[in-house]
LUMLODO-163719 format. One record per residue: residue in three letters; x, y, z of N, C-alpha, C in turn. Coordinates in steps of 0.2 Angstrom, whole numbers, padded with zeros to 4 digits, always signed. Atoms other than C-alpha are relative to their C-alpha. Layout:
ALAXYZXYZXYZ
...
END
This chain:
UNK+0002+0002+0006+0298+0669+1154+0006-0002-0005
UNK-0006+0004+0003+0309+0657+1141-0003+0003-0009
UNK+0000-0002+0005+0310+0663+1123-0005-0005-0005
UNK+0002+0003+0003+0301+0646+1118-0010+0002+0002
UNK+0007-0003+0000+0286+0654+1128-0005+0005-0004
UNK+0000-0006+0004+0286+0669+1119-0003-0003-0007
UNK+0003+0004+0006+0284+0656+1102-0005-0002-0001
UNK+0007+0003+0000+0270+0647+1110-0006+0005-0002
UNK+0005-0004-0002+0260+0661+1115-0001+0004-0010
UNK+0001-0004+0005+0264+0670+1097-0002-0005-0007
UNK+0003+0004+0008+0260+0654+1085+0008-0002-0003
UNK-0006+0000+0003+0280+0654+1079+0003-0003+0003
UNK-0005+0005-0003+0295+0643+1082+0004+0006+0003
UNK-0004-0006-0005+0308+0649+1092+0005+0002-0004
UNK-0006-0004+0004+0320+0653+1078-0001+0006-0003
UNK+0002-0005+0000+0308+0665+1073+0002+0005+0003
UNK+0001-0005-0009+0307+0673+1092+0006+0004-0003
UNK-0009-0003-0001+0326+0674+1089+0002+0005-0005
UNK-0002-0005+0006+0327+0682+1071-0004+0005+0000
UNK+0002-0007+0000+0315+0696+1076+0002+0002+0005
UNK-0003-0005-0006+0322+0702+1092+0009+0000-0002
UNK-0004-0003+0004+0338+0702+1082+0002+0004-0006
UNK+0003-0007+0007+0330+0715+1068+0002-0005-0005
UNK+0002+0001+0009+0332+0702+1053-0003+0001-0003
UNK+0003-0005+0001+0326+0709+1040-0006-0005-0004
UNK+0004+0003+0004+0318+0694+1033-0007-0003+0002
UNK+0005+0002-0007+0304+0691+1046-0004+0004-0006
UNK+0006-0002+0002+0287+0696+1038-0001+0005+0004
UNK+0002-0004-0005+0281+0714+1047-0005-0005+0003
UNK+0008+0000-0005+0263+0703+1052+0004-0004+0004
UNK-0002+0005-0003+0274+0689+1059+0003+0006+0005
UNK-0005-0005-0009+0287+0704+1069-0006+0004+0003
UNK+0005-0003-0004+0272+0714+1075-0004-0007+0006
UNK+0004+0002-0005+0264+0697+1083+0004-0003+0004
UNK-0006+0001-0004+0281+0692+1091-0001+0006+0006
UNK-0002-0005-0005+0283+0709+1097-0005+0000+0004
UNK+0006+0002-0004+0265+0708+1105+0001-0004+0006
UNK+0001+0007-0003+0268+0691+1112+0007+0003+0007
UNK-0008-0002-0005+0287+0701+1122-0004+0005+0002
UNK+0004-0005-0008+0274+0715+1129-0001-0004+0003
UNK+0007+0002-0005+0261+0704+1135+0003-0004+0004
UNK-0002+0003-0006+0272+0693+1143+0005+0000+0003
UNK-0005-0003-0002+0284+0705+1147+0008-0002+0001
UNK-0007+0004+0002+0300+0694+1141+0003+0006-0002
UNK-0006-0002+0001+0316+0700+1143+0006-0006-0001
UNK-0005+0006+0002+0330+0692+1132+0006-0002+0005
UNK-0006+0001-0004+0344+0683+1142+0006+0000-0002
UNK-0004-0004+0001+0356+0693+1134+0007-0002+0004
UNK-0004+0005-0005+0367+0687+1150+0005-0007+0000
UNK-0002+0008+0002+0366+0669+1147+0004-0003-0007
UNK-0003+0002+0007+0370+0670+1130+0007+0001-0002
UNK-0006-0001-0001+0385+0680+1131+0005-0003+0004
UNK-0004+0004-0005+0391+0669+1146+0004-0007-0005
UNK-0002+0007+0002+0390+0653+1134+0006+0003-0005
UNK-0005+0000+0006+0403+0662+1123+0005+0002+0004
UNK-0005-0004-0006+0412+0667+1140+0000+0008-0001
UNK+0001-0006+0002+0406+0686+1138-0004+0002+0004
UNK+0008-0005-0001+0394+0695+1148+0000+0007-0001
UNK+0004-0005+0004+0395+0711+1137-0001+0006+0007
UNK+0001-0006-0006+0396+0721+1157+0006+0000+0003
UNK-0005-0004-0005+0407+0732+1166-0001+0001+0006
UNK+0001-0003-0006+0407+0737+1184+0005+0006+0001
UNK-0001-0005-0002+0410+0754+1188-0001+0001+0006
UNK+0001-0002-0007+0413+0759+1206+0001+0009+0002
UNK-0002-0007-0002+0413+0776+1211-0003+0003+0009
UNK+0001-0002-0008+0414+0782+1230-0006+0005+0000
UNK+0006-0005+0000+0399+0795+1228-0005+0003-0005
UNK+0001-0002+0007+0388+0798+1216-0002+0010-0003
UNK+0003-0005+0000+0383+0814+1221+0007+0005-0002
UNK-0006-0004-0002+0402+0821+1220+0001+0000-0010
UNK+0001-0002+0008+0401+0830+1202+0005-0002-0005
UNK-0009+0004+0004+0419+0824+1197-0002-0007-0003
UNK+0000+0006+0003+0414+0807+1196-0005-0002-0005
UNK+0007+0002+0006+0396+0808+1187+0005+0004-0005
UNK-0002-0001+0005+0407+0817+1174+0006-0006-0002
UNK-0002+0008+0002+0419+0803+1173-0003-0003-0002
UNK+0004+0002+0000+0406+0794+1173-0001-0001-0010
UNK+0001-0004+0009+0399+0801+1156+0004-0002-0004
UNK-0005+0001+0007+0415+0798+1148+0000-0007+0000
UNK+0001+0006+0002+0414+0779+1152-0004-0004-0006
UNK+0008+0002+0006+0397+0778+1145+0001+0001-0007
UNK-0001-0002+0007+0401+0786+1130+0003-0005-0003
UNK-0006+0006+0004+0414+0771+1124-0006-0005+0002
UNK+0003+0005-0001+0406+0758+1133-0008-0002-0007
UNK+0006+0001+0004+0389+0758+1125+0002+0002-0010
UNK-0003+0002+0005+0399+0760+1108+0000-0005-0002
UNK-0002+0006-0001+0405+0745+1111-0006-0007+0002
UNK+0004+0004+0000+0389+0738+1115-0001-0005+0007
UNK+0000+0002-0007+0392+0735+1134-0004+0003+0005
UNK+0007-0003-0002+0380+0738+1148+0004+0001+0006
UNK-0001-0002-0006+0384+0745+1165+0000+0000+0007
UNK+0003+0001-0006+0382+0739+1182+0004+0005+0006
UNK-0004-0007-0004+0387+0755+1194+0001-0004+0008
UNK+0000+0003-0009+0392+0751+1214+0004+0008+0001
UNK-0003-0003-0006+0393+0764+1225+0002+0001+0005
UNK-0004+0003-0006+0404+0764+1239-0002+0004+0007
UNK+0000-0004-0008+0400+0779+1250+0007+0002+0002
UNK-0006-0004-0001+0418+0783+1250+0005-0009+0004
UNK-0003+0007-0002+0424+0765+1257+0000-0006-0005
UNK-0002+0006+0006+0427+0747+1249-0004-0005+0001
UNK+0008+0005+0002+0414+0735+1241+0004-0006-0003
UNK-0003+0006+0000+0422+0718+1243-0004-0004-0007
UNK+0002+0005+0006+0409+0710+1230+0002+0004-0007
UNK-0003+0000+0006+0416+0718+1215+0004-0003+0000
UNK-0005+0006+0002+0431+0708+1216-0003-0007-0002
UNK+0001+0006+0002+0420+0693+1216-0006+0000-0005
UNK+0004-0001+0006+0408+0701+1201+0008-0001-0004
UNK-0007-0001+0005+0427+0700+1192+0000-0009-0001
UNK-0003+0008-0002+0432+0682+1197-0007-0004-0003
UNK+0004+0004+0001+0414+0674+1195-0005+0001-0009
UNK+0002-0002+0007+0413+0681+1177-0005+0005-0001
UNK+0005-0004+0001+0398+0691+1180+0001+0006-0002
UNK+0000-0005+0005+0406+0706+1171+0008+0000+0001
UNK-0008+0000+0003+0423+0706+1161+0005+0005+0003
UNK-0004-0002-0005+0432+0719+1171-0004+0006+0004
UNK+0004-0003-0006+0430+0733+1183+0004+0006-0004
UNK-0002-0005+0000+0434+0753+1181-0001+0005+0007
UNK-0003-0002-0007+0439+0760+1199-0001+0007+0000
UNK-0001-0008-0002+0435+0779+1203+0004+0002+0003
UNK-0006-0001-0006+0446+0779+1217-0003-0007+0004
UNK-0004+0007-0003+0455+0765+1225+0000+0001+0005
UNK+0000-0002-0009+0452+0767+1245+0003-0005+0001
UNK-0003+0006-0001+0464+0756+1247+0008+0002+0003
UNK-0007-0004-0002+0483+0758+1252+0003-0008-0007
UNK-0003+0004+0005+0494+0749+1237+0002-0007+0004
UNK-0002+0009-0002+0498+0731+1248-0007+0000-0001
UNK+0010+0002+0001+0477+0730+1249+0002-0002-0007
UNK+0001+0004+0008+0477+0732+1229+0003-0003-0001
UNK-0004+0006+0004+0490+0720+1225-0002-0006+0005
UNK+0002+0006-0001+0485+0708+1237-0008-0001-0002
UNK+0007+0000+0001+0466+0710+1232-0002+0000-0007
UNK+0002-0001+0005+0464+0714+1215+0005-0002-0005
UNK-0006-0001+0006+0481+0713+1205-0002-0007-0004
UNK+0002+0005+0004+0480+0704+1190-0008-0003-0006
UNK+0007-0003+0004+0463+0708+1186-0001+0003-0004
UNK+0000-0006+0005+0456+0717+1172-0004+0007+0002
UNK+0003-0007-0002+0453+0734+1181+0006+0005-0001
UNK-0006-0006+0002+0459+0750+1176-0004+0005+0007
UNK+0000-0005-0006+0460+0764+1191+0000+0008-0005
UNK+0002-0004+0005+0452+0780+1184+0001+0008+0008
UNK-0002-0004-0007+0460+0797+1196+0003-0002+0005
UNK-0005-0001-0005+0471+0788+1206+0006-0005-0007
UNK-0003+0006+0004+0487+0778+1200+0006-0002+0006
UNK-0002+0002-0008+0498+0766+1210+0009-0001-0006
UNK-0007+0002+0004+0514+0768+1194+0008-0001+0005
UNK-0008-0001-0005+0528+0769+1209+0000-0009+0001
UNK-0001+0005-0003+0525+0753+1216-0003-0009-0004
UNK+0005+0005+0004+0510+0740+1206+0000-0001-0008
UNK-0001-0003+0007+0515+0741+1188-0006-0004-0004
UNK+0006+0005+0001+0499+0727+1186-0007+0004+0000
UNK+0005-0002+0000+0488+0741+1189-0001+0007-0005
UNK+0001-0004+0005+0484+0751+1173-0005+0007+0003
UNK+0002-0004-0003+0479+0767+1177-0002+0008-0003
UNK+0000-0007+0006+0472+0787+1167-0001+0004+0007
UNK-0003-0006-0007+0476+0803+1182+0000+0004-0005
UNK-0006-0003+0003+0482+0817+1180+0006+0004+0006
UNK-0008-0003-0006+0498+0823+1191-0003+0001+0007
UNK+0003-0004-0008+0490+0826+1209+0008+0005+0004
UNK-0004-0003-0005+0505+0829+1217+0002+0007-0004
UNK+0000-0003+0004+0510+0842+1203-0004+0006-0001
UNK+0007-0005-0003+0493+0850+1203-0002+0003+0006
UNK-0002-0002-0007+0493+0852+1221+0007+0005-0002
UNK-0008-0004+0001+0512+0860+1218-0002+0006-0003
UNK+0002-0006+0005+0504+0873+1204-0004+0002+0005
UNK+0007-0004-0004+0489+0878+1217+0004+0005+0005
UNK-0006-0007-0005+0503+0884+1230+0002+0002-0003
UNK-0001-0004+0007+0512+0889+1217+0000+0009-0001
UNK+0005-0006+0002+0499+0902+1213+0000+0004+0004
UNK+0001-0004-0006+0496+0907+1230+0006+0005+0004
UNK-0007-0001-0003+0515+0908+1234-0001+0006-0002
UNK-0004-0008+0006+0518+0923+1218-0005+0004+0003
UNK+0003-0007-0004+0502+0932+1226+0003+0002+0008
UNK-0003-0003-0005+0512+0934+1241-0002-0003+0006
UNK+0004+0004-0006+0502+0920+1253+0006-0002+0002
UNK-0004+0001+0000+0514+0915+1265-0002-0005+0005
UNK+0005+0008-0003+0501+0903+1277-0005-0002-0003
UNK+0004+0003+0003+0492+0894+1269-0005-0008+0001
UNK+0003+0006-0003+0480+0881+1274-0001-0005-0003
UNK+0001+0005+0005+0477+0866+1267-0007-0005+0001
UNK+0009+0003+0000+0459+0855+1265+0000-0005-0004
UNK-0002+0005+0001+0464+0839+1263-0009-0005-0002
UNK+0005+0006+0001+0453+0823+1255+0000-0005+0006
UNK+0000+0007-0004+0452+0804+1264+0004+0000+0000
UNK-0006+0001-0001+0469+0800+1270+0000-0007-0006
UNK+0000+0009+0003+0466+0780+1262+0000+0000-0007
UNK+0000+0001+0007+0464+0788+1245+0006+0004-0003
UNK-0008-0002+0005+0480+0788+1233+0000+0007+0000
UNK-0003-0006+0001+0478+0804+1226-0002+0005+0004
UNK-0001-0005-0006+0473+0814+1242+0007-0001+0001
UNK-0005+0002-0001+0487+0806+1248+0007+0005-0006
UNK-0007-0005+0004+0500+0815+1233-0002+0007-0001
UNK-0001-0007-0002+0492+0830+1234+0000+0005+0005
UNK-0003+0000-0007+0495+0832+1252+0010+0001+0000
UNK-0007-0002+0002+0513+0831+1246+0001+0002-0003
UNK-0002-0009+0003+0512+0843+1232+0000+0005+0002
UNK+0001-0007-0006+0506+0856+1246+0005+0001+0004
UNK-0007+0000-0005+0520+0849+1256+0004+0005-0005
UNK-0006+0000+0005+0532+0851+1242+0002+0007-0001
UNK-0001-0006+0002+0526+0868+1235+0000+0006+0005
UNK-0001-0004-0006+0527+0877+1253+0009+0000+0001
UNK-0007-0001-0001+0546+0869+1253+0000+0003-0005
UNK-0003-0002+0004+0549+0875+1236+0001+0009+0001
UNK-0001-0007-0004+0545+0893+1242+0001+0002+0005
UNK+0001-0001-0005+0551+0893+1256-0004+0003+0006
UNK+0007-0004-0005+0536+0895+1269+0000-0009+0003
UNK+0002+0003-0006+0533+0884+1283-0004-0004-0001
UNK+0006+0004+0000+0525+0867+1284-0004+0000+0007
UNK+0004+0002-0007+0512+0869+1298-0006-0005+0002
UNK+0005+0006+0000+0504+0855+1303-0009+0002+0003
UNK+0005-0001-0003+0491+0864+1312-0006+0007-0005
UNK+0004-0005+0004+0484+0874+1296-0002-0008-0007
UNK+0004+0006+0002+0481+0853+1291-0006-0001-0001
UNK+0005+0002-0004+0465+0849+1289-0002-0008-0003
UNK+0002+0004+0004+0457+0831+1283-0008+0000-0001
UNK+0008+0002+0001+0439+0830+1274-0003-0006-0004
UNK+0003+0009+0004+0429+0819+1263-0003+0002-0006
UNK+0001-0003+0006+0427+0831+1248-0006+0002+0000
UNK+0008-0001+0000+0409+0836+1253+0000+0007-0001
UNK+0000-0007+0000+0402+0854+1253+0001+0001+0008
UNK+0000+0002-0004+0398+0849+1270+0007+0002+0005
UNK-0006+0001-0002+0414+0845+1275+0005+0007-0001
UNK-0004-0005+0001+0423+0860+1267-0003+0006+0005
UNK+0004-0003-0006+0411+0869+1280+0002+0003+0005
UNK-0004+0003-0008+0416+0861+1296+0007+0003-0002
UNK-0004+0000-0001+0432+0862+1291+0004+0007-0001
UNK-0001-0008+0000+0433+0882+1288-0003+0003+0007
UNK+0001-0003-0006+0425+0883+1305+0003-0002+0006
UNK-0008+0005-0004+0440+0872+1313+0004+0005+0002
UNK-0006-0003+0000+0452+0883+1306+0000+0006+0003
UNK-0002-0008-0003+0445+0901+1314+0000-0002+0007
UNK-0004+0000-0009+0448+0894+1330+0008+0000+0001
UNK-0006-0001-0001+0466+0895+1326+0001+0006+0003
UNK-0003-0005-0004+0476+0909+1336+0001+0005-0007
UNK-0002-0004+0004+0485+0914+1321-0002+0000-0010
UNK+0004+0003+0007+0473+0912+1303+0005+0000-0005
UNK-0003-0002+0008+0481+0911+1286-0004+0003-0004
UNK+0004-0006+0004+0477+0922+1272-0001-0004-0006
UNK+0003+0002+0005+0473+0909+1260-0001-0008+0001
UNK+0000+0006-0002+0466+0891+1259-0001-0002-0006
UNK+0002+0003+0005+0468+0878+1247-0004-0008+0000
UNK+0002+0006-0001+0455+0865+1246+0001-0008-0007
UNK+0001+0005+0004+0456+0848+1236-0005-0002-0004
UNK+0005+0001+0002+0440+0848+1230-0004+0009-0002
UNK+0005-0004+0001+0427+0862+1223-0005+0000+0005
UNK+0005-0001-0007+0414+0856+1236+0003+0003+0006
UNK-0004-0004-0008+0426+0859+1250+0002+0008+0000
UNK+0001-0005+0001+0430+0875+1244-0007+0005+0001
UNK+0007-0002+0000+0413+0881+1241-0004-0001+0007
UNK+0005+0002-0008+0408+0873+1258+0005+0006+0005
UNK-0003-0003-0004+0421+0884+1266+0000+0006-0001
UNK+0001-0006-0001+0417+0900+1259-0006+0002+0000
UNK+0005-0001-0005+0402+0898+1266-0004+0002+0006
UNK-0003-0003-0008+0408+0899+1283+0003+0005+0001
UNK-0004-0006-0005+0419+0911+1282-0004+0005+0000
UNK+0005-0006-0001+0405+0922+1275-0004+0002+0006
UNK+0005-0001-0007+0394+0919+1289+0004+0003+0007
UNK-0003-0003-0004+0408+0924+1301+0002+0008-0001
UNK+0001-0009+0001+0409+0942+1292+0009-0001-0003
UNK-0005-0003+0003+0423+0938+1283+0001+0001-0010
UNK+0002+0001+0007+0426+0944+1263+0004-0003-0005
UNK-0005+0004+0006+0433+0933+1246+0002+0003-0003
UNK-0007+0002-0003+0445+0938+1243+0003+0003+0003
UNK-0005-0005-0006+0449+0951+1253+0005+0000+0006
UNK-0004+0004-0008+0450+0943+1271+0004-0006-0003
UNK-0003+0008+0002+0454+0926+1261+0000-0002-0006
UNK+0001+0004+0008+0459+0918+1247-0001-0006-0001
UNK+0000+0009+0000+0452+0899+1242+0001-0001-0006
UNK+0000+0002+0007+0456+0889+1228+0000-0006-0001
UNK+0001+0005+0002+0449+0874+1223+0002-0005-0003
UNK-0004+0005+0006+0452+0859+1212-0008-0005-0002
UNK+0004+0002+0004+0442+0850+1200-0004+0004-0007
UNK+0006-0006+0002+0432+0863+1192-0005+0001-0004
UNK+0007+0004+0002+0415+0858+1192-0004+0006-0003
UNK+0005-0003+0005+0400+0866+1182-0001+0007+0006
UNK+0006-0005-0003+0393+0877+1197+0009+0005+0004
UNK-0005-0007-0001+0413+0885+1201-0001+0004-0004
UNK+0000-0006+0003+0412+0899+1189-0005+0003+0003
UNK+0007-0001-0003+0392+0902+1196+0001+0005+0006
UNK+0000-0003-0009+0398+0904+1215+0002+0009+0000
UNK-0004-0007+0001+0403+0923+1221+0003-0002+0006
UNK-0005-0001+0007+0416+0925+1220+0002-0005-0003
UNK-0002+0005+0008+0419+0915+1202+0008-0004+0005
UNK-0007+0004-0003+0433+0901+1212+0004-0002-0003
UNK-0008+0001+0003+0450+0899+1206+0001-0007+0002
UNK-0002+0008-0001+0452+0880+1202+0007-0003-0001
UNK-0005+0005+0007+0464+0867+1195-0006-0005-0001
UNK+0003+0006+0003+0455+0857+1182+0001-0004-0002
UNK+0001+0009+0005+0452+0838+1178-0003+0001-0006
UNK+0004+0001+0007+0450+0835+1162-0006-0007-0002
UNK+0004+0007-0005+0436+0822+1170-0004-0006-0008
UNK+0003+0003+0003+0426+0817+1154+0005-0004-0006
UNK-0005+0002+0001+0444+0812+1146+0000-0005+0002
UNK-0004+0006-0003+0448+0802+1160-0004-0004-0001
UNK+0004+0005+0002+0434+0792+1157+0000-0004-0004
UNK-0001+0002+0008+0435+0790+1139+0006-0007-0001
UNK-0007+0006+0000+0454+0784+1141-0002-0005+0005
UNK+0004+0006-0003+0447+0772+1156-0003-0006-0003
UNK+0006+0007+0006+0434+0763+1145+0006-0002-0005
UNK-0004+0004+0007+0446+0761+1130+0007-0004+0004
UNK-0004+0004-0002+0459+0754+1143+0000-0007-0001
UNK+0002+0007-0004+0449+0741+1150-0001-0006-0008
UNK+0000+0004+0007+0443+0736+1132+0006-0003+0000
UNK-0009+0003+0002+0461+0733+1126+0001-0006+0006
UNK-0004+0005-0006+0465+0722+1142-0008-0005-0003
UNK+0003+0004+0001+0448+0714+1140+0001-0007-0005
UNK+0000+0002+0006+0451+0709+1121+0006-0003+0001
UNK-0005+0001+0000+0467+0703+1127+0007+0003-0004
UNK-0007-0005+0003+0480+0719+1120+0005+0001+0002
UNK-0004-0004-0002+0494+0726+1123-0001+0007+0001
UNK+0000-0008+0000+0493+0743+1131+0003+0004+0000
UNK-0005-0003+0003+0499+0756+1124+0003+0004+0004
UNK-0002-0003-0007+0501+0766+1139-0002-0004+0006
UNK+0003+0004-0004+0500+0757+1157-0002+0007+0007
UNK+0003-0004-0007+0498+0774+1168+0000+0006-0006
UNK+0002-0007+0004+0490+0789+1156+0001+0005+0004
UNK+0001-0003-0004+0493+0804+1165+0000+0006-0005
UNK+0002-0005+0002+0484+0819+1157+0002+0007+0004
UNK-0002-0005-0004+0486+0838+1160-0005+0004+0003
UNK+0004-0006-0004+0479+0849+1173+0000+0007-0002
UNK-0002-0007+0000+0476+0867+1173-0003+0004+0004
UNK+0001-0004-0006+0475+0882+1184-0004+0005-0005
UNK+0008-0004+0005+0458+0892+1180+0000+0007+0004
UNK+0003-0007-0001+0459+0910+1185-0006+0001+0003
UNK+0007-0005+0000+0445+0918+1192+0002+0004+0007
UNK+0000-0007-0004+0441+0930+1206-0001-0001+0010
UNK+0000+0001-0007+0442+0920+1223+0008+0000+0004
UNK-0008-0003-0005+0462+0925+1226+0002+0008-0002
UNK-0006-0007+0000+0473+0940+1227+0004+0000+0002
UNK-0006-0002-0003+0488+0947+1231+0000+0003+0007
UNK+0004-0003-0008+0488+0950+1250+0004+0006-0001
UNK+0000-0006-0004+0489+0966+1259+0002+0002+0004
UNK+0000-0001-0006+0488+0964+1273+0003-0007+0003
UNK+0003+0006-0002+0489+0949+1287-0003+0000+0007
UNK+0007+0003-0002+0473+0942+1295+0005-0001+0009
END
């Protein structure tokens, strides 16, 4: 249905159609009432699309987010929405599954929405710069500032964050400690892999590769990968997972093996989603400030959109270490 159909059917010209579905105020109510009528019955939807295109605009953003289910990023999420629809832009989402969706880049190029917002980048930085750079996409939780300076980007420290989680574990006396790695191919698994590295050297304790593990931030996964690690000979007395679900996935397992939190083991999370505090034991995170990252995201892309100067090209907000009642001081060892 064409907006001139909509006029025939309702008796009115098309300029009408147009001045009531743009709330003028000068339209008569009998006349907007037999308009509106005329857009149920023949279930006309404006092309909103078209119209914006002829001014070079389609008013849409692409958001990808590798999982919809992973509670980090439906909060990021949220903080998009919030700016966006401000602004009067509408949202087309793609989910990835945790891998990479080639037509986004060709929704960028073919105009069909004015840029992109990236949840994570599964990519290794030669990919984005041969793939994407120069684009108007901002990277929302990972950043590529060492190498890509063309890829604007809102984080906050992983490698850092990871640092403080050992950190923590170290001053309580952990001296093995496991680790509970993300996807290898994602940036910021990839640096907080090396602030675990880091914060093991920094307190002197052992990098053991054999208390590595790699997952895929599920609860699932933190599962498995707690029933990996009790086949080791000689356990650690604490585990840090890179995720809340993996965490929570993993003091699942250890219960069911008859082991107690924090007693036998300490875990400590990252993210610190709604249902951490809930669990028993209340799980000790580091927390994203997720509905921020968002916020600054969306207002990035604007600014590049409108063609700005960005005031910042890599945002890096601050983390922080949330107490609760899933570690201790050891006593003993396991």
């Amino acid at each position: 249905m064409k907006m001139r159909d909509v006029a025939k059917y309702s008796g009115v010209s098309v300029a009408t159609v147009s001045r009531v579905l743009k709330g003028d105020s000068n339209v008569t109510q009998k006349t907007k009432e037999k308009v509106l009528k005329a857009v149920e019955e023949l279930n006309y939807v404006p092309n909103t699309l078209a119209r914006n295109l002829s001014k070079m605009q389609s008013k849409m953003i692409v958001v990808v987010i590798p999982n919809l289910s992973n509670a980090v990023f439906s909060s990021i999420y949220r903080g998009i929405q919030e700016v966006l629809k401000t602004e009067g832009y509408q949202v087309i989402l793609v989910e990835t599954y945790n891998g990479v969706d080639p037509s986004v880049i060709e929704l960028i190029r073919n105009r069909t929405v004015e840029g992109a917002i990236l949840l994570s980048a599964v990519m290794t930085e030669e990919e984005f710069n041969k793939k994407l750079k120069d684009l108007p996409i901002v990277l929302a939780t990972d950043h590529m500032s060492e190498n890509i300076s063309t890829a604007p980007s809102v984080s906050i420290d992983n490698f850092l964050a990871a640092e403080k989680a050992v950190n923590y574990l170290a001053n309580l006396g952990h001296k093995r400690i496991a680790y509970f790695g993300g996807i290898p191919d994602v940036l910021g698994a990839r640096r907080r892999l090396k602030g675990y590295k880091n914060g093991l050297i920094q307190n002197g304790l052992e990098i053991d590769e054999s208390l590595i593990f790699s997952g895929d931030w599920s609860l699932e996964s933190g599962y498995q990968l707690a029933n990996q690690l009790l086949l080791e000979k000689q356990l650690p007395t604490a585990i840090f997972a890179v995720s809340d679900n993996m965490a929570i996935g993993a003091i699942k397992a250890l219960k069911e093996h008859g082991f107690q939190i924090p007693e036998d083991m300490s875990i400590i999370g990252f993210d610190d989603i709604e249902v951490a505090k809930y669990v028993t034991p209340s799980l000790t995170t580091i927390e994203q400030p997720t509905i921020e990252i968002g916020t600054h995201a969306a207002k990035m892309l604007l600014t590049i959109i409108k063609d700005k100067p960005l005031d910042q090209m890599h945002v890096v907000l601050n983390s922080h270490l949330v107490i609760r009642d899933s570690c201790k001081k050891v006593n003993r060892s396991l």
